[in-house]
N, C-alpha and C positions, 0 to 999 in steps of 0.2 A: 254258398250262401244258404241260411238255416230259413225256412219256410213253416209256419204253421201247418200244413201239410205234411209236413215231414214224418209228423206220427200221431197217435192218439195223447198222447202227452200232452204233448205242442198245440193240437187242435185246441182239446179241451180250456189252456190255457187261453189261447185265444178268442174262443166262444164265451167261456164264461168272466171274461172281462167286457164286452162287451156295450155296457149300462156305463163303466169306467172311460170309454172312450166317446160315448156319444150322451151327452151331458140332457138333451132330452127323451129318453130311454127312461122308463118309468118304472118299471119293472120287466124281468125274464123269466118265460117259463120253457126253457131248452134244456132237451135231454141227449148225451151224445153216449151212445151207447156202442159194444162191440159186436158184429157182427158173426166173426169170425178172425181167423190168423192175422188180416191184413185189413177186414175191411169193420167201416164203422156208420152206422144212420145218425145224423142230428134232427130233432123232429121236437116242435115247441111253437112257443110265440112269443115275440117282442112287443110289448108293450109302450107304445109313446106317449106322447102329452096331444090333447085335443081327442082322445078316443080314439086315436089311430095304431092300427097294430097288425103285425106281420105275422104269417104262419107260415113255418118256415120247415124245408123238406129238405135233406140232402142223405148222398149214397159217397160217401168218400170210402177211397182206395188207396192206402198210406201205401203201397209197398207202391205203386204209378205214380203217388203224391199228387193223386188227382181228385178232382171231386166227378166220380162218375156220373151222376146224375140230380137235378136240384126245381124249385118249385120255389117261387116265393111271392106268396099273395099278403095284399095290401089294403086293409080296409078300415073304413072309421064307424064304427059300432058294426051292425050286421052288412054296410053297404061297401059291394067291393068297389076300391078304388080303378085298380092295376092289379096284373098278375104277370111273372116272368118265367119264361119256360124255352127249353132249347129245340122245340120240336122243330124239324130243316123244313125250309121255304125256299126252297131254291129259287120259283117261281115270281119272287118278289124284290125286285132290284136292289130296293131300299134297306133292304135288310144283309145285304152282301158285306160290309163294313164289320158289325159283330156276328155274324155267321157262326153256327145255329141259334146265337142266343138273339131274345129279340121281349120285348115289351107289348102286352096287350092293355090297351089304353082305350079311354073312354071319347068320344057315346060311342055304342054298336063292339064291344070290347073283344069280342068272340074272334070278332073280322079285322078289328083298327090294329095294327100291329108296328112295331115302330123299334129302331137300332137301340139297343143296351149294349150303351161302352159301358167298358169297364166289367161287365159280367164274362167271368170266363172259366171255365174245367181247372188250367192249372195253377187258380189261385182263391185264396178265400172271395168269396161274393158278400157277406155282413156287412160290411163296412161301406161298397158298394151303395147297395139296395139301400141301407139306413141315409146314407147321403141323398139318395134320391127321393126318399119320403120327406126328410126334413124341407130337401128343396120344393117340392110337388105339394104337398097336403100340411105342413106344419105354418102355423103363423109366422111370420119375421120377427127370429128374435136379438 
């Protein structure tokens, strides 16, 4: 079964359709660059409707077809919404379900930390994250 993952090709095609698959997606400024033999950084912003927009980090490892490492923060003008990051909490029950990955959420953001399904290493997370802004900060449309 073929994965965006699979290679920089694939990613790329992936990444920069983006705007095509999530219809409030305003504009994109992502860049998916080669790292090396295997490996590649995406590093940009997605831009939504209502001033809301994403800065968006990732460390992908085609030949693992993994996304080694990722960061994706969520704000509407300078004020961050949420930010998603994999760093392990073991220490925290509630977060054992998507283990490492997990959600920093408002008030007190630093500390409030909460379960991201659907975020995970070996698979795209865009698609993810953008469901969850539309759901979270976007008016109903």
């Amino acid at each position: 079964m073929s994965s965006p993952l699979d290679g920089i090709a694939s990613y790329s095609a992936f990444v920069y359709a983006v705007a095509e698959r999530h219809s409030f997606v305003t504009h994109t400024a992502l860049t998916l660059a080669p790292i090396g033999a295997t490996l590649a950084k995406l590093e940009g912003r997605i831009e939504c409707q209502g001033g809301v927009h994403v800065e968006v980090w990732e460390l992908i490892d085609f030949r693992a077809r993994r996304i080694r490492t990722d960061s994706y923060e969520v704000y509407r003008g300078d004020e961050k919404l949420s930010w998603y990051d994999a760093w392990e909490h073991p220490e925290i029950p509630e977060l054992t379900a998507t283990f490492p990955h997990h959600k920093h959420v408002q008030p007190n953001m630093r500390d409030n930390r909460v379960a991201a399904p659907g975020i995970r290493f070996d698979a795209p997370n865009l698609d993810v994250v953008l469901a969850d802004v539309r759901r979270n900060w976007l008016p109903s449309q």
